[in-house]
mmCIF entry with sequence, helices, sheets and N, C-alpha, C, O atoms, coordinates in Angstrom:
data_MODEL
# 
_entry.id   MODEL 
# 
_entity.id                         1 
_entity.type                       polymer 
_entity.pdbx_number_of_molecules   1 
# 
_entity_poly.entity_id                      1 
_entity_poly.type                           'polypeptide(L)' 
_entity_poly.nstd_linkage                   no 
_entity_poly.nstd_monomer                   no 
_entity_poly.pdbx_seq_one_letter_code       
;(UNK)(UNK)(UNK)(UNK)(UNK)(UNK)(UNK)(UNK)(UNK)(UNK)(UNK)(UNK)(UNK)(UNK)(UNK)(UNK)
(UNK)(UNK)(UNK)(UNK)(UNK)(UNK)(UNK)(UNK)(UNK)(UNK)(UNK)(UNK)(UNK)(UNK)(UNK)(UNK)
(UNK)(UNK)(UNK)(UNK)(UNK)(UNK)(UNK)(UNK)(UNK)(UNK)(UNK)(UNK)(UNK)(UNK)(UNK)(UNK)
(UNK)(UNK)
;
_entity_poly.pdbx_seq_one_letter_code_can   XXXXXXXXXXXXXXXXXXXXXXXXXXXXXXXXXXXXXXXXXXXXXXXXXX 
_entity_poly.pdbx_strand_id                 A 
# 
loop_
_entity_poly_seq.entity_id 
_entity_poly_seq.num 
_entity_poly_seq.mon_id 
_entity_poly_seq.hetero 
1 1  UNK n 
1 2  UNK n 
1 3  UNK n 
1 4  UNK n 
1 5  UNK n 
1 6  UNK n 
1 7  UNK n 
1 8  UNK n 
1 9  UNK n 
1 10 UNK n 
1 11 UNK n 
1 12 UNK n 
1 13 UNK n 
1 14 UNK n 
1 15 UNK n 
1 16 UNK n 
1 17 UNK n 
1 18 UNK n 
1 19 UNK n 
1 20 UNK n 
1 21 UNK n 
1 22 UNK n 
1 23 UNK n 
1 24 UNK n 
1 25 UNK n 
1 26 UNK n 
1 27 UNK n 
1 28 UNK n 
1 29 UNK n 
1 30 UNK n 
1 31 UNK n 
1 32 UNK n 
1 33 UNK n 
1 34 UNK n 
1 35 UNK n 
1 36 UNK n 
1 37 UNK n 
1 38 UNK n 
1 39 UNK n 
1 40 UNK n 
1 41 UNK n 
1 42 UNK n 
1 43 UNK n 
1 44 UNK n 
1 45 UNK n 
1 46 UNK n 
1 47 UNK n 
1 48 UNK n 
1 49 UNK n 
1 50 UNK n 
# 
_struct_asym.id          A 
_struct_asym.entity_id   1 
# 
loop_
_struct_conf.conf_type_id 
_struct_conf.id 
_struct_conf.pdbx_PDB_helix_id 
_struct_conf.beg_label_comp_id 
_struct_conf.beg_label_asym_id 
_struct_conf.beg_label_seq_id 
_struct_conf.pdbx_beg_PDB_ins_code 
_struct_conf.end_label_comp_id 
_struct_conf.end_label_asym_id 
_struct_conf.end_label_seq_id 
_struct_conf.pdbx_end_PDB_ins_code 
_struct_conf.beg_auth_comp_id 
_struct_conf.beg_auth_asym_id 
_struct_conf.beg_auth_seq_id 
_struct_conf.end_auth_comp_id 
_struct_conf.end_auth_asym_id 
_struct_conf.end_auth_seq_id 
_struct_conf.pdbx_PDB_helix_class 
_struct_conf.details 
_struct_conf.pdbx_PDB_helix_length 
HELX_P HELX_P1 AA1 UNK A 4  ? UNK A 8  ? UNK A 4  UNK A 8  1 ? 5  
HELX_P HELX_P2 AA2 UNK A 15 ? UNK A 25 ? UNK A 15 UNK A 25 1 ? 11 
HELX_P HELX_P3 AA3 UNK A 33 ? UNK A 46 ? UNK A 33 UNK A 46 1 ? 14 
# 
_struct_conf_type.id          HELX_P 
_struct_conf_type.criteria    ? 
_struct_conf_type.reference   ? 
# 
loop_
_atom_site.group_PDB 
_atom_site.id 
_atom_site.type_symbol 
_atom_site.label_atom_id 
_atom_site.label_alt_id 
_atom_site.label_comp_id 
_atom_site.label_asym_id 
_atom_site.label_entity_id 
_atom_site.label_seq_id 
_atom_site.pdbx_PDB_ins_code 
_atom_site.Cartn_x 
_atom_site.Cartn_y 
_atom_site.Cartn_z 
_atom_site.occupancy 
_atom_site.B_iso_or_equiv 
_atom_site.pdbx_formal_charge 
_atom_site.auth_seq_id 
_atom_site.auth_comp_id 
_atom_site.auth_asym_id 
_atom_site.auth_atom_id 
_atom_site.pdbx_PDB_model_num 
ATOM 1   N N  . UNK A 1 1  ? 42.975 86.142  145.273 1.00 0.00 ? 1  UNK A N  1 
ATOM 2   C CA . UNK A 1 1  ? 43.651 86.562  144.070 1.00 0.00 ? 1  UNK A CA 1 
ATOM 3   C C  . UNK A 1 1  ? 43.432 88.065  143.873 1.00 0.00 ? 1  UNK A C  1 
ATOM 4   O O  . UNK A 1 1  ? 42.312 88.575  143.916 1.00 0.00 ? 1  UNK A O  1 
ATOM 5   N N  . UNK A 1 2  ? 44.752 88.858  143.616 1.00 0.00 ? 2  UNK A N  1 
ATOM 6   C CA . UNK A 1 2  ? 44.074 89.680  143.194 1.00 0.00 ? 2  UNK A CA 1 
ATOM 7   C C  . UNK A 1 2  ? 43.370 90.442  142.012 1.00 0.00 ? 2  UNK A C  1 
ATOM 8   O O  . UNK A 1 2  ? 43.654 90.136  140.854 1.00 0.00 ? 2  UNK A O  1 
ATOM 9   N N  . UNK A 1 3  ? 42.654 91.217  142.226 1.00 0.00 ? 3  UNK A N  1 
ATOM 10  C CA . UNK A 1 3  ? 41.438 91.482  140.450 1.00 0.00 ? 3  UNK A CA 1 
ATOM 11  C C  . UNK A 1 3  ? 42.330 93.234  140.008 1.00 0.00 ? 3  UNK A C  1 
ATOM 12  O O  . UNK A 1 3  ? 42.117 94.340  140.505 1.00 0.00 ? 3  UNK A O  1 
ATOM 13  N N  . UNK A 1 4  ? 43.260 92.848  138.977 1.00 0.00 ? 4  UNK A N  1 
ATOM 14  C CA . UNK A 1 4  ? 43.862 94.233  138.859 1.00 0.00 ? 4  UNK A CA 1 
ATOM 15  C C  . UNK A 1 4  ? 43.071 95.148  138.316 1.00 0.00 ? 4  UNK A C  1 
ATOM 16  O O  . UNK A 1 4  ? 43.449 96.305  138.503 1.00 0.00 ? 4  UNK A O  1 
ATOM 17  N N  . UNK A 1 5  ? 41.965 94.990  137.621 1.00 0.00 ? 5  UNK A N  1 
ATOM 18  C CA . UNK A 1 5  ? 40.957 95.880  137.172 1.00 0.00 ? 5  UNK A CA 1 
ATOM 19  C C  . UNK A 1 5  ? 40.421 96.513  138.290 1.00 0.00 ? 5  UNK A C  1 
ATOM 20  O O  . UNK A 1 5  ? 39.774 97.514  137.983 1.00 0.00 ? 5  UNK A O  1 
ATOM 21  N N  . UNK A 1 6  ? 40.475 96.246  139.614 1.00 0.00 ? 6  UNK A N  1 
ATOM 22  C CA . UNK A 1 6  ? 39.963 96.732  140.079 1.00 0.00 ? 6  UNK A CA 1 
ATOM 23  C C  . UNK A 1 6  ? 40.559 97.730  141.094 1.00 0.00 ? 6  UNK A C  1 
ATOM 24  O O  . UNK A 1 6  ? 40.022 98.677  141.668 1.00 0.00 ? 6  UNK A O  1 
ATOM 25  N N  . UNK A 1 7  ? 41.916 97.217  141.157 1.00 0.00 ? 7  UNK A N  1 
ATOM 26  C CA . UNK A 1 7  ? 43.044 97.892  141.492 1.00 0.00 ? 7  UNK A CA 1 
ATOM 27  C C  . UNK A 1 7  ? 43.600 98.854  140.517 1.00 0.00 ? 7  UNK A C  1 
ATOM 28  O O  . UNK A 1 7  ? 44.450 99.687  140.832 1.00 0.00 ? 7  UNK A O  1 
ATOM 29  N N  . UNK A 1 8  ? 43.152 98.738  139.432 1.00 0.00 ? 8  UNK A N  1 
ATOM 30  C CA . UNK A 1 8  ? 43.310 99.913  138.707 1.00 0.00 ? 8  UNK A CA 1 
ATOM 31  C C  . UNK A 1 8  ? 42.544 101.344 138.652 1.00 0.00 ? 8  UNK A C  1 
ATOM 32  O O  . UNK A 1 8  ? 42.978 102.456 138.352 1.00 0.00 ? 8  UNK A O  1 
ATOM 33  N N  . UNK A 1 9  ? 41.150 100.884 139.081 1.00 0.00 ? 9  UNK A N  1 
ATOM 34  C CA . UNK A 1 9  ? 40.291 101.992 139.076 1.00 0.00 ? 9  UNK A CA 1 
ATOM 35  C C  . UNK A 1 9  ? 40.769 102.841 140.836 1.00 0.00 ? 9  UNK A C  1 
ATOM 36  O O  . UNK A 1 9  ? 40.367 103.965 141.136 1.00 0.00 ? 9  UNK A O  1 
ATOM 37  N N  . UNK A 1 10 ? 41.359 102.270 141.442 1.00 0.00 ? 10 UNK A N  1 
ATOM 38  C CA . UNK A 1 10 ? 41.381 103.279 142.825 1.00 0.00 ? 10 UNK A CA 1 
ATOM 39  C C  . UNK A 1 10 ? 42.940 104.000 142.518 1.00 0.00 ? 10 UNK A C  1 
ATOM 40  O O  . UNK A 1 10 ? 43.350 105.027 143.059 1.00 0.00 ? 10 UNK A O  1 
ATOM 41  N N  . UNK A 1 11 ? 43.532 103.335 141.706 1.00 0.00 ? 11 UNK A N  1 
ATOM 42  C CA . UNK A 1 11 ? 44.960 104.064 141.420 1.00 0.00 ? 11 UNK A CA 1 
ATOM 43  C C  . UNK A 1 11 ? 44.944 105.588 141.528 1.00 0.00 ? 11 UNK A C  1 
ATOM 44  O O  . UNK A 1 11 ? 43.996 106.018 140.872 1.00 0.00 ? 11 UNK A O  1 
ATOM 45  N N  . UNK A 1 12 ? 45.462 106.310 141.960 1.00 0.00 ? 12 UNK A N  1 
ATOM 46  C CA . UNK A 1 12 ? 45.424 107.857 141.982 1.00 0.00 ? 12 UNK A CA 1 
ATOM 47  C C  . UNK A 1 12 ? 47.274 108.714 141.978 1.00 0.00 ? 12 UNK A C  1 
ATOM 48  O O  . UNK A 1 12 ? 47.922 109.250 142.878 1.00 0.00 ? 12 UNK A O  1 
ATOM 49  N N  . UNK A 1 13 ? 47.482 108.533 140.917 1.00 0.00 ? 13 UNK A N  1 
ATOM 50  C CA . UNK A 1 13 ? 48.717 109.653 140.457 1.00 0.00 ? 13 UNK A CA 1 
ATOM 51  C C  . UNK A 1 13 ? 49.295 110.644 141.843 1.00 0.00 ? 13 UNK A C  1 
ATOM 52  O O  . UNK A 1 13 ? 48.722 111.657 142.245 1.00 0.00 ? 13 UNK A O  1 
ATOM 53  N N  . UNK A 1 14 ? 50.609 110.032 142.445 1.00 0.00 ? 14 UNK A N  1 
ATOM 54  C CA . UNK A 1 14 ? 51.149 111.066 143.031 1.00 0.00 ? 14 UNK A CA 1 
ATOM 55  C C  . UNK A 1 14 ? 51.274 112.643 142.838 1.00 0.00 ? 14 UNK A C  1 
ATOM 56  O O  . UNK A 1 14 ? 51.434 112.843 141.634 1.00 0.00 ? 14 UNK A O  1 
ATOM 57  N N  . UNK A 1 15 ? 51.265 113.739 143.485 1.00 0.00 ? 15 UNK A N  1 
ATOM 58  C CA . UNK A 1 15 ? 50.918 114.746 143.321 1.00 0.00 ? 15 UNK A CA 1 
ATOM 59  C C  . UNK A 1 15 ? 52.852 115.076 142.814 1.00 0.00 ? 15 UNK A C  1 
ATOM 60  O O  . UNK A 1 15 ? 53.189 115.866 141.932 1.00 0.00 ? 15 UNK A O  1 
ATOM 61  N N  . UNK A 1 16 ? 53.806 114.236 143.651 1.00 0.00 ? 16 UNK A N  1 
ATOM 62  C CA . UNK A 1 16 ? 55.179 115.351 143.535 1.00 0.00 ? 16 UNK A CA 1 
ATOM 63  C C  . UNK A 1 16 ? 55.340 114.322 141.843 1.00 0.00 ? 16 UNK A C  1 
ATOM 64  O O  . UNK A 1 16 ? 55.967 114.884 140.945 1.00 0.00 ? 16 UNK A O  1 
ATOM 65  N N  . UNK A 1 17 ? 54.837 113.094 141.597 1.00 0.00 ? 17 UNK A N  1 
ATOM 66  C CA . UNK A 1 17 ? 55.583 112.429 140.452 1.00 0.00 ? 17 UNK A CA 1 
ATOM 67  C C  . UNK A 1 17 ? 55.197 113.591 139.622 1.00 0.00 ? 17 UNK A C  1 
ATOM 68  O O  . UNK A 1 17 ? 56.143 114.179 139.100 1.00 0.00 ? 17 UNK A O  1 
ATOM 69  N N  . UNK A 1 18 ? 53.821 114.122 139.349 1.00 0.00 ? 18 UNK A N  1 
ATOM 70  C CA . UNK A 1 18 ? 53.568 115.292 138.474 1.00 0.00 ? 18 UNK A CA 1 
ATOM 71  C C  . UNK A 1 18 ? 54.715 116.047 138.491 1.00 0.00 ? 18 UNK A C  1 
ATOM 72  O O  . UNK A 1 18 ? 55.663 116.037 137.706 1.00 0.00 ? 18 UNK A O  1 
ATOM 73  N N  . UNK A 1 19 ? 54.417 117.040 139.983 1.00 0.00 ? 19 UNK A N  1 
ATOM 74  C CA . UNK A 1 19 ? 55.432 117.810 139.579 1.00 0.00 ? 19 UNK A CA 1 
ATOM 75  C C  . UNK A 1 19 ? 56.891 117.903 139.228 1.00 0.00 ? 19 UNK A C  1 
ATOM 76  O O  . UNK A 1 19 ? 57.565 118.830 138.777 1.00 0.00 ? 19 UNK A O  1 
ATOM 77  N N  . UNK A 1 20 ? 57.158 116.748 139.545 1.00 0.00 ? 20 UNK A N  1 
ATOM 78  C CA . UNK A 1 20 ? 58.632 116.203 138.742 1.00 0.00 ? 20 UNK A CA 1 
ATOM 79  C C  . UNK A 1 20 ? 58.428 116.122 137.653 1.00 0.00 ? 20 UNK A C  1 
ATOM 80  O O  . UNK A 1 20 ? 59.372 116.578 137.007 1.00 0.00 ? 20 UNK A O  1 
ATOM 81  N N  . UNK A 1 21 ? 57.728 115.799 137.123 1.00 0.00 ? 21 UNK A N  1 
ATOM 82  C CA . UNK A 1 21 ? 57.386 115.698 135.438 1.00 0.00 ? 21 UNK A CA 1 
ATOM 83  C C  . UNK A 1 21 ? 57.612 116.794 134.784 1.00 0.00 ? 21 UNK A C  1 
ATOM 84  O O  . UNK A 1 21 ? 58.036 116.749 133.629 1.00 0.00 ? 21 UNK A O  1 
ATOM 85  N N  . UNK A 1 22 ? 57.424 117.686 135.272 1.00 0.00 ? 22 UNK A N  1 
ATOM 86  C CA . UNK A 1 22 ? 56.806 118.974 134.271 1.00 0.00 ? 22 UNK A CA 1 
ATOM 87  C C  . UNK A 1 22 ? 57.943 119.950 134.945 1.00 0.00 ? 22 UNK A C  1 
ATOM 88  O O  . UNK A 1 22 ? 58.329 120.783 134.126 1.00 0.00 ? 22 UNK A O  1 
ATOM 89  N N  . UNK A 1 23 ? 58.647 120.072 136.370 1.00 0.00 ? 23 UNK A N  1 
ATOM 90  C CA . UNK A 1 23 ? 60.250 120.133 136.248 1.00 0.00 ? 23 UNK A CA 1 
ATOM 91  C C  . UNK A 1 23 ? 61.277 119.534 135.059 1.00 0.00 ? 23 UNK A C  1 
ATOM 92  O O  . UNK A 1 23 ? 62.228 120.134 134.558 1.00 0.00 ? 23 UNK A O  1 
ATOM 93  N N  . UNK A 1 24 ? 60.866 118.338 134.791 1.00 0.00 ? 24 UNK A N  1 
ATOM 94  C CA . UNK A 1 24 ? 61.836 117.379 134.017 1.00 0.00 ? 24 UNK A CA 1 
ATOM 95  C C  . UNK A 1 24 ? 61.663 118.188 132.372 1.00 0.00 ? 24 UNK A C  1 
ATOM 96  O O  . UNK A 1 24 ? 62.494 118.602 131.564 1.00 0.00 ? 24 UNK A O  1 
ATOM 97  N N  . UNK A 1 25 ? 60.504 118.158 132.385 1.00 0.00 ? 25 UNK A N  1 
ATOM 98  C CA . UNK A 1 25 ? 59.927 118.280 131.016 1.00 0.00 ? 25 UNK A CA 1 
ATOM 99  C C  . UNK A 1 25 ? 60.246 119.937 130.256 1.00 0.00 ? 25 UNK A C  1 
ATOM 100 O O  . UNK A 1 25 ? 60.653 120.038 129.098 1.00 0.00 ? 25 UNK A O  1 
ATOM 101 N N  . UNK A 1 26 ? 59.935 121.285 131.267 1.00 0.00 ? 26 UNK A N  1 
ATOM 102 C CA . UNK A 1 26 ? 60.172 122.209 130.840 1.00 0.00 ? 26 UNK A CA 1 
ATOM 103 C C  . UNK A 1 26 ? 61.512 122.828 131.358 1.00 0.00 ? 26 UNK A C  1 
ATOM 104 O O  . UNK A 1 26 ? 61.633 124.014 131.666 1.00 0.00 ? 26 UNK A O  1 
ATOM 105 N N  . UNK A 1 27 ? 62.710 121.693 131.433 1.00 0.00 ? 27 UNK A N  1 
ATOM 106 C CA . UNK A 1 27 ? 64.254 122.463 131.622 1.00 0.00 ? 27 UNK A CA 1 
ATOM 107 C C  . UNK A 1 27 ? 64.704 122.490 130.084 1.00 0.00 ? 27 UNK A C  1 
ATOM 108 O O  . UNK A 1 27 ? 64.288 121.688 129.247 1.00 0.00 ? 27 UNK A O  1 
ATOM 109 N N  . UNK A 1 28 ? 65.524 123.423 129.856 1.00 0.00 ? 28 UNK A N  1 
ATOM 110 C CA . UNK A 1 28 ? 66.174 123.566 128.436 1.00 0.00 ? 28 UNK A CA 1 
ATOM 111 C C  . UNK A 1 28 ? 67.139 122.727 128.502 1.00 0.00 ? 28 UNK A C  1 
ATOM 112 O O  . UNK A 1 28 ? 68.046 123.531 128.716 1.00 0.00 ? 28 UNK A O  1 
ATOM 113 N N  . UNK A 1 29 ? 67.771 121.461 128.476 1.00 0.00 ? 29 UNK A N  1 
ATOM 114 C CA . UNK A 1 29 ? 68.735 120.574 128.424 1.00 0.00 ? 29 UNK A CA 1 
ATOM 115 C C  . UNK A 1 29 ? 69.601 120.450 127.389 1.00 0.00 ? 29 UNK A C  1 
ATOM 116 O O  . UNK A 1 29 ? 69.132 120.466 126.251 1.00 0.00 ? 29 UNK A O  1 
ATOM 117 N N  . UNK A 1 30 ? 70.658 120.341 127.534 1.00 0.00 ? 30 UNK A N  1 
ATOM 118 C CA . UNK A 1 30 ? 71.934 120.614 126.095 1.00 0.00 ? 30 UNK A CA 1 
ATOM 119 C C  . UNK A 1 30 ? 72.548 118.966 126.160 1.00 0.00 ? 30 UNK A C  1 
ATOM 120 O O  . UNK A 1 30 ? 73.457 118.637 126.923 1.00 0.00 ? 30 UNK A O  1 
ATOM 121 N N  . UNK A 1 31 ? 71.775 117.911 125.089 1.00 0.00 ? 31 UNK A N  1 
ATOM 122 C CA . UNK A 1 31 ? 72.285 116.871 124.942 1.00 0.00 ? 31 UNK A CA 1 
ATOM 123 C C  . UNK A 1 31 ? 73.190 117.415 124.003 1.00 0.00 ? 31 UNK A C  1 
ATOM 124 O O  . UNK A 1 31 ? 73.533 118.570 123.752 1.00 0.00 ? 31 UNK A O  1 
ATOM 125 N N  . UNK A 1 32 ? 73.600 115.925 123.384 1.00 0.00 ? 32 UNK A N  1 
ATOM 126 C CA . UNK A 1 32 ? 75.368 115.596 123.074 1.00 0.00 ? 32 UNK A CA 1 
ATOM 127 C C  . UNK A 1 32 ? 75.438 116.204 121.903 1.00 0.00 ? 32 UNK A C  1 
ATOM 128 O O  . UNK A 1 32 ? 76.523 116.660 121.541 1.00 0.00 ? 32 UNK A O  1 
ATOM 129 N N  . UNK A 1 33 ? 74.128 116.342 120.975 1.00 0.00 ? 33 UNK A N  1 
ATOM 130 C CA . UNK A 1 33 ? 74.314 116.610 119.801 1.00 0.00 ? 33 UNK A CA 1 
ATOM 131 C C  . UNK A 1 33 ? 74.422 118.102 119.839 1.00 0.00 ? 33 UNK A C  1 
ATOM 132 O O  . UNK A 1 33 ? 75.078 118.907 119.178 1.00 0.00 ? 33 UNK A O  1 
ATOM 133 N N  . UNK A 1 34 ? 73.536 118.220 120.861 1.00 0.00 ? 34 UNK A N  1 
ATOM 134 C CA . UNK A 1 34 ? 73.925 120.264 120.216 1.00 0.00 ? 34 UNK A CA 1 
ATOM 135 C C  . UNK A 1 34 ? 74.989 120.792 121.203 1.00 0.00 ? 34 UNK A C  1 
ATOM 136 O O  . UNK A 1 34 ? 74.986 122.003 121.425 1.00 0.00 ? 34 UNK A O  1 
ATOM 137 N N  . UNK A 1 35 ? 75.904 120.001 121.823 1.00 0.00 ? 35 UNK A N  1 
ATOM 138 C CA . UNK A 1 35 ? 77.199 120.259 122.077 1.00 0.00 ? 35 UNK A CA 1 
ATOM 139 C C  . UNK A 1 35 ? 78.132 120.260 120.794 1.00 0.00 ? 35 UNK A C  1 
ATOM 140 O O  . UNK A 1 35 ? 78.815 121.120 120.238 1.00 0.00 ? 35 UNK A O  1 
ATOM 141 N N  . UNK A 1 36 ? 77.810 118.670 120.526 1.00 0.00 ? 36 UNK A N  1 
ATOM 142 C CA . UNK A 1 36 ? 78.921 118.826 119.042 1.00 0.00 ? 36 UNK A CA 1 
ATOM 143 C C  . UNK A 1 36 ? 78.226 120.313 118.003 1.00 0.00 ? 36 UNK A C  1 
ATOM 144 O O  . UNK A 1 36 ? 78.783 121.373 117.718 1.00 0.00 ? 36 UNK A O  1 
ATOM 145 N N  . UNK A 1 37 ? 77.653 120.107 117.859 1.00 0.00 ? 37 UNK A N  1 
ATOM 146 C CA . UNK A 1 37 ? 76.855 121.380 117.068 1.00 0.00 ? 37 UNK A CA 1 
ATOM 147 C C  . UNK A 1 37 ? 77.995 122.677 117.348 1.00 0.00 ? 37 UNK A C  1 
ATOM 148 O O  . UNK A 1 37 ? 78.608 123.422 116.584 1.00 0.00 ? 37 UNK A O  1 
ATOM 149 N N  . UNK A 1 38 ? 77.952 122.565 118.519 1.00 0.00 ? 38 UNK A N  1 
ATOM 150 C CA . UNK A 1 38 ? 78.327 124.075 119.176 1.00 0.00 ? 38 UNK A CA 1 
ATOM 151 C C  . UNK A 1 38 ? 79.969 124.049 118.803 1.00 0.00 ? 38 UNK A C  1 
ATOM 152 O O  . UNK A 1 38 ? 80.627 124.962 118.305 1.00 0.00 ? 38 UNK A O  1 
ATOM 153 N N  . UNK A 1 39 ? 80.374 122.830 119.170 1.00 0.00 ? 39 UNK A N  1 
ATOM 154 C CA . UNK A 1 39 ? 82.281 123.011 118.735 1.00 0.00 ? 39 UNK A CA 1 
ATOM 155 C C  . UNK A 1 39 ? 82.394 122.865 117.517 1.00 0.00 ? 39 UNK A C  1 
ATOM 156 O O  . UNK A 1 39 ? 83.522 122.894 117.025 1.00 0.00 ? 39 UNK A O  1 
ATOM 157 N N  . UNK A 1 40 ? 81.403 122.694 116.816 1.00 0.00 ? 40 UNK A N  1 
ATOM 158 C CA . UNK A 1 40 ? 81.607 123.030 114.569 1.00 0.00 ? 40 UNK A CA 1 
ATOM 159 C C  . UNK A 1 40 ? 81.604 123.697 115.090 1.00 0.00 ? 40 UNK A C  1 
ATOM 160 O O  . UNK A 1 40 ? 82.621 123.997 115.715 1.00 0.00 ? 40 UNK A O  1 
ATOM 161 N N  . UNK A 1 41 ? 80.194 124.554 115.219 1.00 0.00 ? 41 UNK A N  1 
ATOM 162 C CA . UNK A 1 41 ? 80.479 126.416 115.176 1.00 0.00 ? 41 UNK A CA 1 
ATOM 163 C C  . UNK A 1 41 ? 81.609 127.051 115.262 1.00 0.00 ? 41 UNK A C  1 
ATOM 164 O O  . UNK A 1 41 ? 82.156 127.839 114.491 1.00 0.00 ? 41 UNK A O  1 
ATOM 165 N N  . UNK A 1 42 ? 81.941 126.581 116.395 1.00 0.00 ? 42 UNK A N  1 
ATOM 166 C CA . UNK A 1 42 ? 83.076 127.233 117.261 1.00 0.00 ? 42 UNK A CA 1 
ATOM 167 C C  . UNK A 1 42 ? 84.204 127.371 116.437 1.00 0.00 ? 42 UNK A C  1 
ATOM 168 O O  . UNK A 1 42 ? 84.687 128.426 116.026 1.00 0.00 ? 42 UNK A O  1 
ATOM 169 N N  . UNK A 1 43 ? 84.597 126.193 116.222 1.00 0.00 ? 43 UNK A N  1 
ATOM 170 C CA . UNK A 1 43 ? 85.704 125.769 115.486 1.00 0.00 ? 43 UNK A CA 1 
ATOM 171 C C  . UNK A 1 43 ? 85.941 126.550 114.294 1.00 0.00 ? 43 UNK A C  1 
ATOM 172 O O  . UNK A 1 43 ? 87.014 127.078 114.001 1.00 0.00 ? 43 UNK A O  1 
ATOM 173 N N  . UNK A 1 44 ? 84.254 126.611 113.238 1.00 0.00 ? 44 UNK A N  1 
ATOM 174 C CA . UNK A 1 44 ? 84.763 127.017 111.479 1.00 0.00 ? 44 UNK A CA 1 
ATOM 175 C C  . UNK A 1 44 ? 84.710 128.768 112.055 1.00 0.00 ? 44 UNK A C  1 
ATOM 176 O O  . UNK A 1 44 ? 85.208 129.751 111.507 1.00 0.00 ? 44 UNK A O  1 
ATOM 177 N N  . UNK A 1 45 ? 83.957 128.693 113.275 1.00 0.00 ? 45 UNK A N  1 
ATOM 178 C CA . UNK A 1 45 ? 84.172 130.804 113.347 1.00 0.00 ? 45 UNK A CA 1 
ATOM 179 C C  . UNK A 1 45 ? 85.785 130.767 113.675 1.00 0.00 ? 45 UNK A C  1 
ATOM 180 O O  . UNK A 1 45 ? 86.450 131.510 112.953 1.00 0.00 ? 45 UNK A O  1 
ATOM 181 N N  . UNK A 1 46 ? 86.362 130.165 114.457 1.00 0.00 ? 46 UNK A N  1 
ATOM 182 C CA . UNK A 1 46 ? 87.942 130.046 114.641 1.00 0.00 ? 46 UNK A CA 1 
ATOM 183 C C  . UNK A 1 46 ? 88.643 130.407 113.769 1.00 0.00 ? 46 UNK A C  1 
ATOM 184 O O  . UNK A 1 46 ? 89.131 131.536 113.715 1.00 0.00 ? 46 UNK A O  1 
ATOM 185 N N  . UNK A 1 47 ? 88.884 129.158 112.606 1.00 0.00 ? 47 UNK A N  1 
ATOM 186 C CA . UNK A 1 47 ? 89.395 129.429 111.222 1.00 0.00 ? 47 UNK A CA 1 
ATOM 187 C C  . UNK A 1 47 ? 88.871 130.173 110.993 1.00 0.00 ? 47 UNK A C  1 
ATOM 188 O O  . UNK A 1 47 ? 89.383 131.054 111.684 1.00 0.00 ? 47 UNK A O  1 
ATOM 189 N N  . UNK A 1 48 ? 87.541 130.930 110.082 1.00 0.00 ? 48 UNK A N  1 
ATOM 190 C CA . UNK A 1 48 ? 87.870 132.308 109.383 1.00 0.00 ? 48 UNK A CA 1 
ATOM 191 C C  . UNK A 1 48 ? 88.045 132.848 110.020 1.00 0.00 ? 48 UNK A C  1 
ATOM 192 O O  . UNK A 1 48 ? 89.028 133.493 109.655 1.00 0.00 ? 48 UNK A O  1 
ATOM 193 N N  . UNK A 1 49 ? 87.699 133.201 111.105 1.00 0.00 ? 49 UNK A N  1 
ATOM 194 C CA . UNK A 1 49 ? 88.447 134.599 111.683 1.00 0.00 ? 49 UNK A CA 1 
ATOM 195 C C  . UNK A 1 49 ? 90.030 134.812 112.028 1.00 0.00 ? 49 UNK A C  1 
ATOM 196 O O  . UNK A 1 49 ? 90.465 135.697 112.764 1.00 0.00 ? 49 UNK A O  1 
ATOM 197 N N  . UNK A 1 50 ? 90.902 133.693 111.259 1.00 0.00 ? 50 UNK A N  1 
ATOM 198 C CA . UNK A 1 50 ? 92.694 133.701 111.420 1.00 0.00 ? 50 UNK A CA 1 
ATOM 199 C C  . UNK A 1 50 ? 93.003 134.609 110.147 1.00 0.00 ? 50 UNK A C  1 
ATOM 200 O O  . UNK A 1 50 ? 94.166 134.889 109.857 1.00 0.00 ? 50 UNK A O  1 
# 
């Protein structure tokens, strides 16, 4: 059987999963909301400036 406690203590963290992490983690990413964000902007600077 196996004893996962004990398979837990030899576990040792890939070196690239890190550095994928912290690639992943410090990109500036533009989800959906601060797209829409950006076409208000866009849009009410549009109108006043007609």
């Amino acid at each position: 059987m196996i004893d996962f406690e004990e398979e837990l203590k030899k576990f040792h963290p890939s070196l690239d999963i890190d550095e994928a992490e912290d690639a992943i983690y410090n990109q500036d990413m533009t989800d959906m909301a601060d797209l829409l964000v950006s076409l208000i902007k866009d849009d009410k600077e549009g109108k006043s400036g007609k």
